[in-house]
MIKOL-767375 format. One record per residue (C-alpha): x, y, z; residue number from 1; residue in one letter. Coordinates in steps of 0.02 Angstrom, whole numbers, plus 32768, in hexadecimal, padded with zeros to 4 digits. Each point is the difference from the previous one (the first is absolute). Last residue first. Layout:
N
X,Y,Z,NUM,A
...
//
This chain:
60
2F6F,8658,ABEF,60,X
7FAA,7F77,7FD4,59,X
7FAB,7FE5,8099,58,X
7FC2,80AA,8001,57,X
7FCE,7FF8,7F4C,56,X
7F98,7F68,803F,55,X
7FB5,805E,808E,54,X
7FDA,808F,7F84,53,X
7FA8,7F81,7F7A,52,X
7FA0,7FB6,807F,51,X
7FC6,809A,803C,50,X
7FCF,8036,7F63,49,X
7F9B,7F6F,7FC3,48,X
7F9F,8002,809D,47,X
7FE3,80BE,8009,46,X
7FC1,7FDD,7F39,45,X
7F8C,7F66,8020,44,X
7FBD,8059,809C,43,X
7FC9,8087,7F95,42,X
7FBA,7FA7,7F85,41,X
7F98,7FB5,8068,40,X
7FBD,807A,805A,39,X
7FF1,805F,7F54,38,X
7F8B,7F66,7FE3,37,X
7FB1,800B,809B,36,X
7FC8,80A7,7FE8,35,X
7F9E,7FE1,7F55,34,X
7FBC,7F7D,805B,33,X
7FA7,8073,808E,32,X
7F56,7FCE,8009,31,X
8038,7F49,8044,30,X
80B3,8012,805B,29,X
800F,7F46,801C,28,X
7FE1,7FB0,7F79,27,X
8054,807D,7F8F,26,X
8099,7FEC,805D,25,X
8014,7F40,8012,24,X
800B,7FD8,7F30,23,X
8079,8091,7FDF,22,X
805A,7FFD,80A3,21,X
801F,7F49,7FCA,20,X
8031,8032,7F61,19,X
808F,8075,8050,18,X
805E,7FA7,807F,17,X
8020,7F70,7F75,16,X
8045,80A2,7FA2,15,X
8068,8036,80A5,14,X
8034,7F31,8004,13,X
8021,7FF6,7F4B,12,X
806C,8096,8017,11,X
8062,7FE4,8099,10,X
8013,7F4B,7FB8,9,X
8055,8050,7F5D,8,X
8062,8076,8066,7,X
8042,7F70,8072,6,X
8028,7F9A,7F68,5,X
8063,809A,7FC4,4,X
805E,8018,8093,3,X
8048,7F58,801A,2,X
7FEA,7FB8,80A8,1,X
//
């Protein structure tokens, strides 16, 4: 597969990853929304970054 149409799916997938973590979190950490939003975020950014070092792996 080409590597930039895996990047782009890596990326819609990680930011698919990420809105749902936005509308599930809250939910289910009530009190603590402020934490599961850097949850969230968090997530979104180990996601991102793993995908992007697998696929520089591939690349390489």
């Amino acid at each position: 597969m080409n590597l930039r149409v895996l990047e782009v799916l890596a990326a819609l997938g990680c930011l698919i990853l990420f809105i749902a973590l936005l509308v599930m979190l809250p939910g289910l950490m009530e009190g603590m929304e402020g934490l599961a939003y850097v949850t969230a975020l968090v997530a979104f950014i180990a996601s991102l970054s793993t995908a992007g070092y697998m696929i520089g792996k591939m690349a390489a």
